[in-house]
C-alpha positions in Angstrom: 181.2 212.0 198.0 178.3 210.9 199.8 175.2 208.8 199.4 172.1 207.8 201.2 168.2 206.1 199.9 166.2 209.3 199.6 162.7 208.2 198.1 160.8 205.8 195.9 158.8 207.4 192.7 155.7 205.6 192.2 153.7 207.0 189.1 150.0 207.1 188.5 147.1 207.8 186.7 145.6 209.2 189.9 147.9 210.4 192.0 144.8 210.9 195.1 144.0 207.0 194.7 147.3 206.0 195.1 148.1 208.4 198.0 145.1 207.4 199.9 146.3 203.6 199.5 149.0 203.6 200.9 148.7 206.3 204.0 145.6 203.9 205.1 147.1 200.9 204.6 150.7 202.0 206.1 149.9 205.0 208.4 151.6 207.5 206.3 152.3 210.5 206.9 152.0 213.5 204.4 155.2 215.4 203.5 154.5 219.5 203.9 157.5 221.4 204.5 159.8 224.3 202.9 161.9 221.3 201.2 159.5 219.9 199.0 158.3 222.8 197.2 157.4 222.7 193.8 159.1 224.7 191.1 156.8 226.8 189.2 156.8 224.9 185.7 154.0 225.1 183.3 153.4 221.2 181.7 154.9 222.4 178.0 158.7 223.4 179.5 158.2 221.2 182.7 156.3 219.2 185.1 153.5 220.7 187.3 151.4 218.0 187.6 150.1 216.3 190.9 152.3 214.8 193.2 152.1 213.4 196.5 155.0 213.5 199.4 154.5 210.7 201.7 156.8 209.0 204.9 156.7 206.4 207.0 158.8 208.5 209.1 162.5 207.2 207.7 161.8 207.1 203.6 159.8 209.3 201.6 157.7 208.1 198.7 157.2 210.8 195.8 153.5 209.9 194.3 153.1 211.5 191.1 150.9 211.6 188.1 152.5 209.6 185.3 153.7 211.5 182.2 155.1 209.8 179.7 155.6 212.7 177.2 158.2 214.5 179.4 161.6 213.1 178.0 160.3 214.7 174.9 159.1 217.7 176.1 162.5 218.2 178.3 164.6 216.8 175.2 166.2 214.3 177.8 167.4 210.4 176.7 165.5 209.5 180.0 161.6 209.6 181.3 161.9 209.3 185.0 158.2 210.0 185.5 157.1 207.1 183.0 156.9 204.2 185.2 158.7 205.6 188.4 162.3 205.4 190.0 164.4 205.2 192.6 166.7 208.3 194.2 169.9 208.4 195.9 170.9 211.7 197.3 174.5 212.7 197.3 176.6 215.4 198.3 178.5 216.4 195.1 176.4 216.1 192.1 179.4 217.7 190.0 181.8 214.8 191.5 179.0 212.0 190.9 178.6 212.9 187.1 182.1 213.2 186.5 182.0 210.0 188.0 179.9 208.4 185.2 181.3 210.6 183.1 184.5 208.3 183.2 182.8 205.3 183.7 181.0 206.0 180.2 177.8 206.0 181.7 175.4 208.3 180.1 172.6 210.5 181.9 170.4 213.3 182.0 170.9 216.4 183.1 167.4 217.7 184.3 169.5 220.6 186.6 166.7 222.2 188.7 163.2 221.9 187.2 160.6 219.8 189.2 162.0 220.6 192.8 162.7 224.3 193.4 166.0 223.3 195.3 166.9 220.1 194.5 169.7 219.3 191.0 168.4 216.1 189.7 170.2 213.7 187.0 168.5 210.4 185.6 170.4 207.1 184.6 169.8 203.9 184.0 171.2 200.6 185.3 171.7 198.0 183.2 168.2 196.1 183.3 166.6 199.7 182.1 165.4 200.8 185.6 165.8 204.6 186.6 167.9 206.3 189.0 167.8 210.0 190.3 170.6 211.0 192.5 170.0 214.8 193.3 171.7 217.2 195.3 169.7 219.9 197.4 171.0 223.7 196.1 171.6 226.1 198.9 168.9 228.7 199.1 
């Protein structure tokens, strides 16, 4: 199993202000491809607010609205769109949660629901801050 630093999650109240500061102030670039399509959730099952893709060419940054109802509305342990997170993308989601599975370490198991292709699960490290690792789903 394989990992590699996929993005950063910063969350805001306003998504556009936050975009805007940091494509002027680092000469980002805006994310538009087939990858990065949104799933087609409505905000009482899901999460269809604004979000921004952004790159400095090498690591993304995911800028989205803050939502800090959406462990509830999910029924998840974790709100990974509360104050933000960090994302590792692997190869073999099945192998990586069998691998805290052993370990004892508990997560949620969001499965496809933001990111049309992408299989995201949230944990925790020990100081409280959250993880996504995701695998991308063959189309």
């Amino acid at each position: 199993m394989k990992f590699h630093f996929h993005h950063m999650n910063l969350c805001s109240e306003n998504v556009g202000r936050l975009s805007s500061f940091y494509r002027s102030i680092f000469d980002l670039d805006r994310i538009e491809d087939e990858e990065h399509v949104r799933c087609n959730t409505d905000t009482a099952h899901g999460y269809s607010a604004e979000v921004d893709f952004v790159t400095d060419g090498a690591v993304e940054f995911h800028l989205a609205t803050k939502d800090i109802d959406l462990s509830f509305r999910m029924n998840q342990a974790i709100n990974p769109l509360h104050s933000g997170h960090f994302c590792f993308r692997t190869d073999d989601i099945e192998g990586f949660k069998k691998r805290l599975e052993e370990l004892k370490i508990p997560y949620a198991d969001y499965g496809v629901w933001a990111m049309a292709n992408w299989y995201q699960i949230f944990l925790q490290d020990p100081d409280g801050n959250i993880i996504e690792v995701h695998q991308p789903i063959a189309k």
